[in-house]
BALUM-294212 format. One record per residue (C-alpha): residue in one letter; x, y, z. Coordinates in steps of 0.001 Angstrom, whole numbers, padded with zeros to 6 digits, always signed. Layout:
BALUM-294212
AXYZ...
//
This chain:
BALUM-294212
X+126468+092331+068177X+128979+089626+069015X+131786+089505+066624X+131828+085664+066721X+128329+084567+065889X+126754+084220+062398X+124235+086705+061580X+120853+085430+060249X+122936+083324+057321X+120113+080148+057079X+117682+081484+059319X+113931+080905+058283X+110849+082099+060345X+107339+080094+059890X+104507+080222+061625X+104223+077565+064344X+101044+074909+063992X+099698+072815+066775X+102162+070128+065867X+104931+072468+067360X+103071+073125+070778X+105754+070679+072512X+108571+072610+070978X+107303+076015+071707X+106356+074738+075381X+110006+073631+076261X+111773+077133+074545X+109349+078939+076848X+110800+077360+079564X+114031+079884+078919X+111931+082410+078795X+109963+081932+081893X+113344+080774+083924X+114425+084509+083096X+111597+086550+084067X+111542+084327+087662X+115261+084891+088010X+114479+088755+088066X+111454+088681+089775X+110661+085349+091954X+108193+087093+094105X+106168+088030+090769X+106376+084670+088062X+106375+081278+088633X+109395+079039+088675X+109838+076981+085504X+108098+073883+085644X+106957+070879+083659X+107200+072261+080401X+103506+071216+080321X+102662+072839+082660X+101554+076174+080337X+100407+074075+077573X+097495+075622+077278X+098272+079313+077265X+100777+078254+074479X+098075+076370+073048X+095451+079587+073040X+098483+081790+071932X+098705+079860+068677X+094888+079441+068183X+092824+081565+065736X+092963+084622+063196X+093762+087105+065491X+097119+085653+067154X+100342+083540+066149X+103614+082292+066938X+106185+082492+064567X+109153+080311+065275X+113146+081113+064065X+114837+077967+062969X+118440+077725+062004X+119363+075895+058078X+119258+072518+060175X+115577+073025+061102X+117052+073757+064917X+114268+075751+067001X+116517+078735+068395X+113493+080681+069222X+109794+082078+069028X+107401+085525+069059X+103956+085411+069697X+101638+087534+068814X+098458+088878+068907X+095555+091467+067566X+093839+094177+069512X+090539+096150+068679X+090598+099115+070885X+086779+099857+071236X+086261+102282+074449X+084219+105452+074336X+087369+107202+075932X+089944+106139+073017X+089993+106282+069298X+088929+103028+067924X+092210+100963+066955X+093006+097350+065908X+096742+097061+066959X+099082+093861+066963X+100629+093063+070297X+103665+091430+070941X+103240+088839+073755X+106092+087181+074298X+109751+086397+072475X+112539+084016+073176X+115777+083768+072016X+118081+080631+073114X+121046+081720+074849X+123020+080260+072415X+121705+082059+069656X+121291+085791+071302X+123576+088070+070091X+122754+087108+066020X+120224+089536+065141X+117578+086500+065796X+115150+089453+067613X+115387+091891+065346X+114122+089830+062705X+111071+087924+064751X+110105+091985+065388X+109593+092684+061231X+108122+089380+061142X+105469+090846+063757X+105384+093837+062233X+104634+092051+058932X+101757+090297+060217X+100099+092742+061906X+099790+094922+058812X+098803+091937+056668X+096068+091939+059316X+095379+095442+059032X+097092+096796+062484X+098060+100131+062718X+100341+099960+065407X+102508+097926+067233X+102827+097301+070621X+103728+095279+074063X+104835+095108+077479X+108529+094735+078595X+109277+094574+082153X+111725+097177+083799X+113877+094495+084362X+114768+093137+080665X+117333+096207+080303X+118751+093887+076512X+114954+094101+075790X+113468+097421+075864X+116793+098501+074097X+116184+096511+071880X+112913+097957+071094X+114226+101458+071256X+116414+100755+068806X+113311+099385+066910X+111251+102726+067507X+108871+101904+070443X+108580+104431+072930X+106780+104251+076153X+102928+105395+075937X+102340+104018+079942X+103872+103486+083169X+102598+099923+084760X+103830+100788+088472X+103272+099098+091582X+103849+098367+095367X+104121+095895+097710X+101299+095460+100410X+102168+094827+103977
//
């Protein structure tokens, strides 16, 4: 933790409506401007915030997904989780309904402030209210902050997503 920062004092999580889809469109911008620094040849460059309207959109839509957004005591955006249910139905694995964590930002500003830690029991909240029996998602090898992060949180790794480059 950074000695300087406040921790969580004012912070309030709510779940985000269509009438925030600008909002969460332009935090996601931070997000997607990290994951391109790291890997370029992989995710696009940021862009018109606009531009991923519509996965934002679908990410928002219907009972089995949300975003939840963190906003400071002034109503200041400083960051979002979505999320998502999963009904494992496969005639090679036990039949699960899981919550899935797709994506969360943090502002640089606020990082540092405990801001993840709480969107992640706000997840895990929802997904039991929705009757998930597990948590998951996908961190890329990369977000080093990240996956200890979730560590610390009790995730392990259950895969290994590898690949190669093709001449």
């Amino acid at each position: 933790m950074h000695a300087d920062k406040p921790r969580l004092e004012g912070i309030t999580l709510r779940q985000a409506s269509l009438a925030d889809l600008d909002l969460v469109c332009d935090l996601a911008q931070e997000l997607n401007l990290i994951h391109h620094q790291a890997w370029p040849d992989v995710f696009a460059p940021p862009a018109t915030p606009s531009r991923d309207r519509l996965h934002w959109q679908d990410s928002m839509l219907g009972a089995d997904r949300a975003i939840f957004l963190v906003e400071d005591a002034f109503g200041q955006s400083l960051g979002f989780i979505a999320l998502s249910l999963i009904e494992e139905r496969h005639s090679l694995l036990q039949p699960m309904r899981y919550g899935r964590v797709n994506s969360v930002c943090v502002c640089p500003e606020a990082r540092g402030m405990g801001l993840g830690r709480a969107m992640m029991a706000q997840a895990d909240d929802w997904a039991r209210e929705h009757r998930a029996t597990d948590m998951r998602l996908v961190v890329w090898a990369f977000n080093e902050q990240a996956r200890k992060l979730y560590q610390e949180l009790g995730y392990e790794v259950l895969s290994h997503t590898m690949g190669k480059r093709l001449a």
